[in-house]
C-alpha positions in Angstrom: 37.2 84.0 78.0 38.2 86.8 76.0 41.3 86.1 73.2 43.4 89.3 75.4 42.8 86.7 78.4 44.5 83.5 76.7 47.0 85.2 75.3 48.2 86.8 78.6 48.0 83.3 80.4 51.1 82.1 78.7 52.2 79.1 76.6 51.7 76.2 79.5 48.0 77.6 80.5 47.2 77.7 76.8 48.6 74.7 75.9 47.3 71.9 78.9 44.0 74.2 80.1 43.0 76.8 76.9 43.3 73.9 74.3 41.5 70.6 76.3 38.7 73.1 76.4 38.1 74.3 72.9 39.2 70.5 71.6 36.5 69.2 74.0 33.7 71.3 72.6 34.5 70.2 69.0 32.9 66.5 67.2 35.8 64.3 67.7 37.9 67.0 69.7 39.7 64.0 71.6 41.2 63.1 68.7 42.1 66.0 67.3 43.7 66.8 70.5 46.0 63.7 71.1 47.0 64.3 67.3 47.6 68.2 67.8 49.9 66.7 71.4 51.5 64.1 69.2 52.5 66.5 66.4 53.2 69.2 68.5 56.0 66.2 70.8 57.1 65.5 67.1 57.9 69.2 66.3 59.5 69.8 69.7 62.0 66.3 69.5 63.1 67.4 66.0 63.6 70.8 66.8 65.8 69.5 69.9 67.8 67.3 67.8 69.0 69.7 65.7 69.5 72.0 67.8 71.7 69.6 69.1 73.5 68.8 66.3 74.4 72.0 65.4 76.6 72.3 69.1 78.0 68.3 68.6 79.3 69.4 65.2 81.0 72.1 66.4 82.5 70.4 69.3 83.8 67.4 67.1 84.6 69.5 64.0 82.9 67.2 61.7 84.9 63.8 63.6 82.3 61.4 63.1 84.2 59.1 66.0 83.3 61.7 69.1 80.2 62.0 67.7 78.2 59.3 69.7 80.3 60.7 72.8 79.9 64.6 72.8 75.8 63.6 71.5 75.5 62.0 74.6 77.4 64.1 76.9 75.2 67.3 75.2 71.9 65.2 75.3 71.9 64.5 79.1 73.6 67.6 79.9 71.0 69.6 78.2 68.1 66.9 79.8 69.4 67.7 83.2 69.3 71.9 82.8 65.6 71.2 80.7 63.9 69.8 83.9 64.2 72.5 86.4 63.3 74.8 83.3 60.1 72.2 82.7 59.2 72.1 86.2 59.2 76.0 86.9 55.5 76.7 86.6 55.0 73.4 88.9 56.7 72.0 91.7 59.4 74.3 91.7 57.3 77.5 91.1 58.5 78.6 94.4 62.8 78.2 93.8 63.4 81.7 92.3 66.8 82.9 90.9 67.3 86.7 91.3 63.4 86.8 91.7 62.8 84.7 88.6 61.6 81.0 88.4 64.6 78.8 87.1 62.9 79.2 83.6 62.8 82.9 83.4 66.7 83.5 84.4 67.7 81.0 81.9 65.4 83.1 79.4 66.7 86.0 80.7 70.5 84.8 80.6 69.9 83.6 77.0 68.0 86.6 76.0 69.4 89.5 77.4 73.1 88.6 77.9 74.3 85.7 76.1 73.2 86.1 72.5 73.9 89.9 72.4 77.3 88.7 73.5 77.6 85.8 71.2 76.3 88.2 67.7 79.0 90.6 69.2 81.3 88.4 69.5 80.8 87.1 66.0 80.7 90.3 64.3 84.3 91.6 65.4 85.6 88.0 65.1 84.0 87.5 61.4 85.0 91.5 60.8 88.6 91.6 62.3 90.4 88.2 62.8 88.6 86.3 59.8 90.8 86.2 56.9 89.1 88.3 54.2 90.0 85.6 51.5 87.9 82.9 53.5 85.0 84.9 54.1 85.0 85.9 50.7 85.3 82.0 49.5 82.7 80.8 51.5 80.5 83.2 50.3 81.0 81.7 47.1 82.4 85.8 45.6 84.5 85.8 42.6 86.1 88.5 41.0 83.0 90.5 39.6 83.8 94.1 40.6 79.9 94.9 42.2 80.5 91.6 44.2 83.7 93.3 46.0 82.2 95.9 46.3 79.1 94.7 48.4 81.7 92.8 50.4 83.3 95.8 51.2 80.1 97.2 52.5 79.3 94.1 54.7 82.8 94.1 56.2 82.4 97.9 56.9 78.9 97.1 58.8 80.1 94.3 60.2 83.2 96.3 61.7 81.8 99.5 62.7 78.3 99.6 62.2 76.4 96.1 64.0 78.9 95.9 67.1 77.5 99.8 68.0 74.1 98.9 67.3 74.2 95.7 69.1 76.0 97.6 72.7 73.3 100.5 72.2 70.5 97.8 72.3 72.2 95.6 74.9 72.2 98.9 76.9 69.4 100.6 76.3 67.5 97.0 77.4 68.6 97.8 81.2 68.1 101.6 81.2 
């Protein structure tokens, strides 16, 4: 099997067929397999956690006495919506939305709609409602003349410049 092969396969065939294969040719590739799995589970549940965190301290603004609520409202939440996503390329390979498995809308929602919309979103908020003042304390600016004057130039971009760029690529994506 040729490298162009695996790689056009995808992540699940690389990871549960590709892998068991090359680990099993290799002294001691059992073992270096379940460790690969284990750290590979490891890296996946931290990842998830703090992905998590970042969304239950924004909900509870920092309120340390929601946070065991919203962690768990946000943990099964997101557990329910992962499963049809996990099970796409198994038992529900055949449920299509719009003519993509559950996992590839929710890639494409994510992708192609939501986080254009979301940097958008952010850019005139930061650029037009933000107070200047703020911005410019949190990032840490004093006085120094060059300093205002880089501001300046971010503001402008952030204004003008990234909200046109971002609705030309958000087009240009569906032409």
């Amino acid at each position: 099997m040729s490298a162009f092969n695996i790689q056009s396969e995808g992540g699940p065939s690389l990871l549960f067929i590709v892998l068991p294969q090359l680990f099993d040719k290799m002294p001691f590739g059992t073992i270096f397999y379940i460790l690969f799995l284990l750290l590979f589970l490891f890296a996946t549940v931290t990842s998830s956690v703090v992905m998590l965190e970042i969304n239950v301290g924004n909900i509870t603004n920092q309120n340390n006495s929601k946070r065991a609520k919203w962690s768990a409202i946000l943990g099964i939440l997101t557990f329910i919506f992962g499963i049809p996503s996990a099970l796409s390329y198994g038992v529900m390979a055949d449920v299509h939305i719009f003519g993509k498995t559950f996992f590839d809308a929710m890639d494409f929602l994510v992708s192609n709609l939501l986080m254009p919309f979301g940097a958008l979103c952010l850019s005139l908020f930061t650029g037009y409602i933000f107070k200047k003042a703020l911005a410019m304390e949190e990032l840490h600016l004093d006085e120094r003349t060059w300093k205002q004057g880089l501001f300046h130039v971010w503001l402008f971009l952030l204004r003008f410049v990234i909200p046109i760029i971002i609705i030309v690529v958000f087009i240009a994506q569906f032409m």
